[in-house]
C-alpha positions in Angstrom: 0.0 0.0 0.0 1.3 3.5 -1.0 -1.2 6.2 0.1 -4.0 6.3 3.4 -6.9 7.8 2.4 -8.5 9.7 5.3 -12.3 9.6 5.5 -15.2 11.1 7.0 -16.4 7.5 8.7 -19.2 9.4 10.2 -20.8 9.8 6.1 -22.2 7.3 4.4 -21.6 8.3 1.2 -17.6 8.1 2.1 -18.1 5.1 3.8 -19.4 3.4 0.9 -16.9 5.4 -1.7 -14.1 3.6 0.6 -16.1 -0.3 0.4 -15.9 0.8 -3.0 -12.5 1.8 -3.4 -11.5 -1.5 -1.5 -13.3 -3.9 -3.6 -12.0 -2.2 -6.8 -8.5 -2.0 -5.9 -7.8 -5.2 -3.2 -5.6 -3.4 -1.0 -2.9 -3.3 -3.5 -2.6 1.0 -3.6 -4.6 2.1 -0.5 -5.0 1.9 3.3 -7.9 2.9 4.9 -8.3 5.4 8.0 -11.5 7.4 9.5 -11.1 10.8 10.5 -12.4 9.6 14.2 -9.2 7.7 14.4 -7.5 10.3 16.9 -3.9 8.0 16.4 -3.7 8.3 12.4 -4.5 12.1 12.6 -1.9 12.6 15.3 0.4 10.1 13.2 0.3 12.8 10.2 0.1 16.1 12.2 -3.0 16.4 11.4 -6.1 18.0 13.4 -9.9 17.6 13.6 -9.9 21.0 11.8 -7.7 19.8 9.0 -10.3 17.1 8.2 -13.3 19.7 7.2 -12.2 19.9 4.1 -13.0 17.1 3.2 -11.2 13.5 2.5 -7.4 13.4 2.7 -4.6 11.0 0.4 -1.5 10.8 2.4 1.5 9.5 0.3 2.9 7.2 2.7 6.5 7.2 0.9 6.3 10.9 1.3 4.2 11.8 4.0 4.5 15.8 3.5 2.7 14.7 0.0 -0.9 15.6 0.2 -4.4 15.7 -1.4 -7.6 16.9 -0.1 -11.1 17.7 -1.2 -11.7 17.4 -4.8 -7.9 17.0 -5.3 -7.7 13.7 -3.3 -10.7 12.6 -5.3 -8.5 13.3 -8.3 -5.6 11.6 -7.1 -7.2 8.8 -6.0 -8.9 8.4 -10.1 -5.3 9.0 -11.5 -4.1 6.0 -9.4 -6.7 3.3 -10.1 -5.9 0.8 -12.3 -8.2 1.0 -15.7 -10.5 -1.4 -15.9 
């Protein structure tokens, strides 16, 4: 796995975008994390406030390399492998 996607885990529209995500790509790009996890935020600097905007791609090779919002959306498009 080479990026954490942080989620809202609280929405079930992410929540199911992330079953998705998991089925599609069988662990082989992502790792999954909620923003409730209080350990993964603190892990990656990050705060409660960080998180409203939105869903958050962490490059795990390269932590300081990050997504969010519509751009982690993106990312996470750009990564998947076609069908």
């Amino acid at each position: 796995m080479h990026y954490l996607v942080i989620y809202d885990g609280n929405c079930n529209l992410c929540s199911t975008l992330v079953q998705q995500l998991e089925r599609w790509e069988k662990g082989q790009l992502f790792r999954y994390a909620p923003m409730q996890d209080q350990a993964t935020l603190q892990r990656y600097s990050l705060s409660p406030q960080d998180c409203d905007r939105g869903m958050i791609v962490i490059d795990l090779k390269n932590p300081n390399e990050r997504w969010q919002g519509a751009d982690a959306a993106e990312k996470i498009a750009l990564l998947l492998p076609a069908a």
